[in-house]
C-alpha positions in Angstrom: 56.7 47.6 -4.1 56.7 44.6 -7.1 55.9 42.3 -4.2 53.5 44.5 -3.0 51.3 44.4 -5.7 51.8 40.7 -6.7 50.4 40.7 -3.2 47.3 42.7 -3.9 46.8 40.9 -7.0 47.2 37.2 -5.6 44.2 38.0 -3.0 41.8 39.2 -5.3 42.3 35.9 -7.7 41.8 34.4 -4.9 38.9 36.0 -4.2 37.6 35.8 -7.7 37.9 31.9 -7.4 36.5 31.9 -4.4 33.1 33.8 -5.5 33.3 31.3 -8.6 32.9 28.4 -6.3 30.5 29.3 -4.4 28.3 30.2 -7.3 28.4 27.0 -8.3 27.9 25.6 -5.1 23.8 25.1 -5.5 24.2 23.8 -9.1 26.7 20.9 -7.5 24.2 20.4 -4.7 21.3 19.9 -7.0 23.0 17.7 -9.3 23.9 15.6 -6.1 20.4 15.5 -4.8 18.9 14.9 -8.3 21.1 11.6 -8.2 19.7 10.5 -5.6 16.8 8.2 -6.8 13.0 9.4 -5.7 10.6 6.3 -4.9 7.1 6.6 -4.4 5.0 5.0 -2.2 1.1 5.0 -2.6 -1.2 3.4 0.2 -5.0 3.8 0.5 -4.4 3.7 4.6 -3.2 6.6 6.2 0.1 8.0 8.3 -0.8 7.0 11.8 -1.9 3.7 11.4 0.7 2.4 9.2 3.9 2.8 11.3 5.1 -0.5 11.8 4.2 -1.0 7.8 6.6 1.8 6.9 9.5 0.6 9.2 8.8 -3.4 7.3 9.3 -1.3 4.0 12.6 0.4 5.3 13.9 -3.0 6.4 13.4 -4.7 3.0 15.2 -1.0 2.0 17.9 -1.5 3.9 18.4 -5.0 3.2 18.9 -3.8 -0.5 21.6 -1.4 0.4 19.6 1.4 0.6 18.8 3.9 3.6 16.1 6.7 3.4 17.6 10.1 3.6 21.2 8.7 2.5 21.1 7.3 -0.8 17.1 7.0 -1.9 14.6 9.4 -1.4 10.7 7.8 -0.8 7.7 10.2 -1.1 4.8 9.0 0.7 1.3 9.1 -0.7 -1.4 8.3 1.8 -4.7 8.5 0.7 -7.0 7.8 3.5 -9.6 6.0 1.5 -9.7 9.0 -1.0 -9.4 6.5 -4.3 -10.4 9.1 -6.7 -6.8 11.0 -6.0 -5.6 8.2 -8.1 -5.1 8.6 -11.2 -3.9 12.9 -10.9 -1.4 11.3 -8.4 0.0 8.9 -10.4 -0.2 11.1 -13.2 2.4 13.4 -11.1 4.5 10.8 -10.0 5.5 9.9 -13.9 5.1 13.0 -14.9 8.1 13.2 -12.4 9.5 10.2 -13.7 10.3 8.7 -10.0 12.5 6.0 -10.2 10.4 3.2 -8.8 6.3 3.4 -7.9 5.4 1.1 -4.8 2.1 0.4 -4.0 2.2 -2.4 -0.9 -1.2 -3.5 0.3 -3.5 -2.0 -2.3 -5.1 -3.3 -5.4 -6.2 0.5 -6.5 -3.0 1.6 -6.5 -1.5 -0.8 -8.0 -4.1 -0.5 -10.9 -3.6 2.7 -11.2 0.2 2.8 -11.6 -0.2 -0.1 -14.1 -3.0 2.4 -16.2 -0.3 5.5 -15.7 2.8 4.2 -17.2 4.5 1.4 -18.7 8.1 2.7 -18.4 8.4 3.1 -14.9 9.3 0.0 -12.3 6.4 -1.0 -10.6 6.4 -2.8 -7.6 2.9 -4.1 -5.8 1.5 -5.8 -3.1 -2.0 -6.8 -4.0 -4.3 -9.6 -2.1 -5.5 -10.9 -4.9 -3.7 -12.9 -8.0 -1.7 -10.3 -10.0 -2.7 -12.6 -13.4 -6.4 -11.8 -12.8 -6.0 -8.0 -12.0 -3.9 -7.7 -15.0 -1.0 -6.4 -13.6 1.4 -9.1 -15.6 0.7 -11.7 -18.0 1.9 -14.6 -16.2 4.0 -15.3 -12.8 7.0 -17.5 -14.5 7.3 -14.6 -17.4 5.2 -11.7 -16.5 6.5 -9.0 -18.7 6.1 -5.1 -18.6 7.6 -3.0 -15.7 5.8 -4.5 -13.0 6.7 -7.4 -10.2 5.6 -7.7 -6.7 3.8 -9.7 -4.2 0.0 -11.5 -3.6 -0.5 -11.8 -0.4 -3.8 -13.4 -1.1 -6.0 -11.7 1.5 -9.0 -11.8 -0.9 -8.4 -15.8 -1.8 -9.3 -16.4 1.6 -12.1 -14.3 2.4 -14.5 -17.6 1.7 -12.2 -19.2 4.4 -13.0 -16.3 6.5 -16.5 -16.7 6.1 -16.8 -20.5 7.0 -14.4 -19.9 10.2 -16.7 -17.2 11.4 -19.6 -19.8 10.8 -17.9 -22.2 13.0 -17.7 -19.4 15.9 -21.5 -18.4 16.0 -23.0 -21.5 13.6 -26.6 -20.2 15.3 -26.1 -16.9 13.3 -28.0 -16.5 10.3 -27.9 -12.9 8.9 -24.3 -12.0 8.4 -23.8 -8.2 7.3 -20.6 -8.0 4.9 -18.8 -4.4 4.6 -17.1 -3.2 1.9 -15.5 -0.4 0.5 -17.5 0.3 -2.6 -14.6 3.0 -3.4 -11.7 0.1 -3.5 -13.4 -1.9 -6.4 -11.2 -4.4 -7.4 -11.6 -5.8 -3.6 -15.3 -4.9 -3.2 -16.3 -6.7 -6.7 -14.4 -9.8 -5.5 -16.0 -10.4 -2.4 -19.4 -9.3 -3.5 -18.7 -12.3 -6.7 -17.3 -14.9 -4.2 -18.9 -14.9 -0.8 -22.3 -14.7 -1.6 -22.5 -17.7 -3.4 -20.3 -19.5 -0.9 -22.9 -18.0 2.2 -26.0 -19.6 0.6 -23.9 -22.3 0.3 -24.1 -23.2 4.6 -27.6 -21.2 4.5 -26.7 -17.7 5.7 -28.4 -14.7 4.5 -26.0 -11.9 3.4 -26.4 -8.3 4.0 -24.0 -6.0 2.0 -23.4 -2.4 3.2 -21.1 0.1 2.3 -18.5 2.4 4.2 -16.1 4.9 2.4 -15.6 7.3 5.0 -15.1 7.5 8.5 -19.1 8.2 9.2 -20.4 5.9 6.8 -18.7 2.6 8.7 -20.9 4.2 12.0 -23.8 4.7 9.6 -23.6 1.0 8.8 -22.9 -0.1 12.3 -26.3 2.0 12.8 -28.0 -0.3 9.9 -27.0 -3.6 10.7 -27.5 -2.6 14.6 -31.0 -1.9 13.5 -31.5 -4.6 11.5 -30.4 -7.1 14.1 -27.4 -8.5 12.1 -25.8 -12.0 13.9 -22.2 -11.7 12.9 -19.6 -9.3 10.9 -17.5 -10.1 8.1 -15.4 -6.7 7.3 -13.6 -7.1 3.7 -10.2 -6.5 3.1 -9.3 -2.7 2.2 -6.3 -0.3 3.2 -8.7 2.2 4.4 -10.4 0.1 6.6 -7.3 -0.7 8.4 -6.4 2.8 9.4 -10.1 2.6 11.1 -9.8 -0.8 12.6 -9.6 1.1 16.3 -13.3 2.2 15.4 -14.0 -1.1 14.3 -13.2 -2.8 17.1 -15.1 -0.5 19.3 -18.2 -0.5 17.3 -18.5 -4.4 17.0 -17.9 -4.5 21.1 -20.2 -2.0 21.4 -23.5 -3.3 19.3 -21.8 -7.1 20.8 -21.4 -8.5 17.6 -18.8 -11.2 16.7 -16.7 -10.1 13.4 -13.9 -11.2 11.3 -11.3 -9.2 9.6 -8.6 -9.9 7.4 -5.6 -8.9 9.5 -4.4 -9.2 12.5 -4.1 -5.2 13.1 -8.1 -5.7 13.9 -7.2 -8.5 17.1 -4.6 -6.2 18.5 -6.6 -3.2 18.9 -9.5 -5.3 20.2 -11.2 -7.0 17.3 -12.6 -10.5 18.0 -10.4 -12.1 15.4 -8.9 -12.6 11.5 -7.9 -14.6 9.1 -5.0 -13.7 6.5 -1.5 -13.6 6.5 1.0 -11.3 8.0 0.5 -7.7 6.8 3.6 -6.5 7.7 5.5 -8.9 5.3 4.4 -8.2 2.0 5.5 -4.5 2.7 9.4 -6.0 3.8 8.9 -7.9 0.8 8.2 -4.7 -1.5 11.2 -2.5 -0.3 13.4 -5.6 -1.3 12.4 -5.7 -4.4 12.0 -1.8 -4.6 16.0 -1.9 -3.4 16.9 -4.3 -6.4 15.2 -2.7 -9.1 17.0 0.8 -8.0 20.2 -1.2 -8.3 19.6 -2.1 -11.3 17.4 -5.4 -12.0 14.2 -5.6 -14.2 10.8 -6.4 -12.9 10.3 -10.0 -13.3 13.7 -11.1 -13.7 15.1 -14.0 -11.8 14.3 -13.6 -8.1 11.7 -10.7 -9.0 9.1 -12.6 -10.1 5.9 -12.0 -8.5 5.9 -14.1 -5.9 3.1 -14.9 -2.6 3.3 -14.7 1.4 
């Protein structure tokens, strides 16, 4: 009978330590996912268009030690030329206090990370010196939380000029598109080529596009207006439309450049720049060795160029 109840009274500790456990089951599982850092990753482009961009990132990830899904966490922002979302989305991503902010291949968001918090790493991938956009105060020592990469697509868009020039040197009126909404890159290239156009006596035509139907509004324009020649500026958004690019220019026959290659490979006439996928394999290395530990701009996170 002793044995009996000892028994009875055996099971229901057990059962009493059992229900304790599981109780505290979902606290241990959210203390395990909370330790798992959270990086986010803002682009102006969108989703579909910037595969291959993504899997660079995870390379330079993984290269680092670290594996999406494993052992870091990245939240993908894709703003599909919406620059405005900026500053509320940054404003939720420290507000959050993510571990890292990663903005490859845009100046905006880059900026905007920089205006949102000076505490949390920053890493960026900008075409345009990071001295000049004020992102850091010098390359060999550039202080504050942010490091990254210039890949200098907007050093060369005066190159870009002069080599599509030497393609069509009859052409005289040469439209160039921008993206008044990315104005870092728009104010650049409105300040440099210009000057450099009237340099070799071409006449310069500036139109606008933000939006899907305002690039085929100004296809209609400089249709209309007989344009000779195409330069497109730089701008994440207008990658993620290069497939209506390319279609447009063949369609109205009219030679353009671009900044990247993405443009060529889905039927653009050509670009000049350097490789786009690089500066993003570049970021998730340095994304990985800030999570493990290292400062921005300490030795071998400098910002550096490709």
């Amino acid at each position: 009978m002793l044995d009996a109840i000892r028994s009875i009274e055996a099971r229901r500790e057990l059962i009493s330590l059992l229900g304790g456990a599981a109780a505290a089951w979902p606290f241990a599982a959210h203390a395990q996912q909370s330790a798992v850092p959270v990086i986010g990753l803002v682009n102006a482009g969108s989703r579909e268009a910037s595969a291959s961009r993504v899997a660079a990132f995870r390379k330079g990830l993984n290269e680092a030690g670290y594996v999406e899904g494993q052992n870091v966490t990245v939240e993908y922002h894709w703003l599909d030329g919406q620059y405005d979302r900026l500053p509320s989305l940054m404003e939720g991503l420290v507000r959050r206090r993510v571990a890292v902010i990663a903005s490859p291949g845009s100046n905006p968001a880059a900026l905007a990370a920089k205006a949102a918090t000076t505490t949390i790493p920053i890493v960026f991938g900008v075409g345009e010196d990071p001295v000049k956009l004020g992102l850091v105060a010098s390359l060999a020592r550039p202080g504050g939380n942010a490091t990254g990469i210039n890949f200098f697509a907007q050093e060369v868009a005066v190159k870009r000029l002069g080599l599509l020039h030497q393609l069509v040197p009859k052409a005289v009126r040469v439209v160039v598109m921008v993206n008044a909404a990315n104005t870092p890159t728009a104010e650049a290239t409105l300040r440099d080529v210009p000057d450099a156009a009237r340099a070799i006596g071409l006449q310069i035509q500036i139109l606008n596009a933000s939006t899907s139907r305002e690039i085929e509004a100004a296809f209609a324009t400089l249709a209309r207006d007989r344009a000779e020649a195409l330069l497109v500026a730089s701008d994440g958004f207008f990658v993620s439309r290069r497939v209506q690019f390319a279609v447009l220019a063949v369609r109205d026959a009219i030679p353009a450049i671009y900044a990247t290659r993405d443009y060529p490979e889905v039927g653009g006439l050509m670009s000049y720049g350097t490789d786009a996928l690089d500066p993003w394999h570049q970021v998730g290395i340095y994304t990985g060795q800030i999570l493990k530990g290292a400062k921005p701009g300490a030795p071998g996170l400098e910002p550096g160029t490709r």
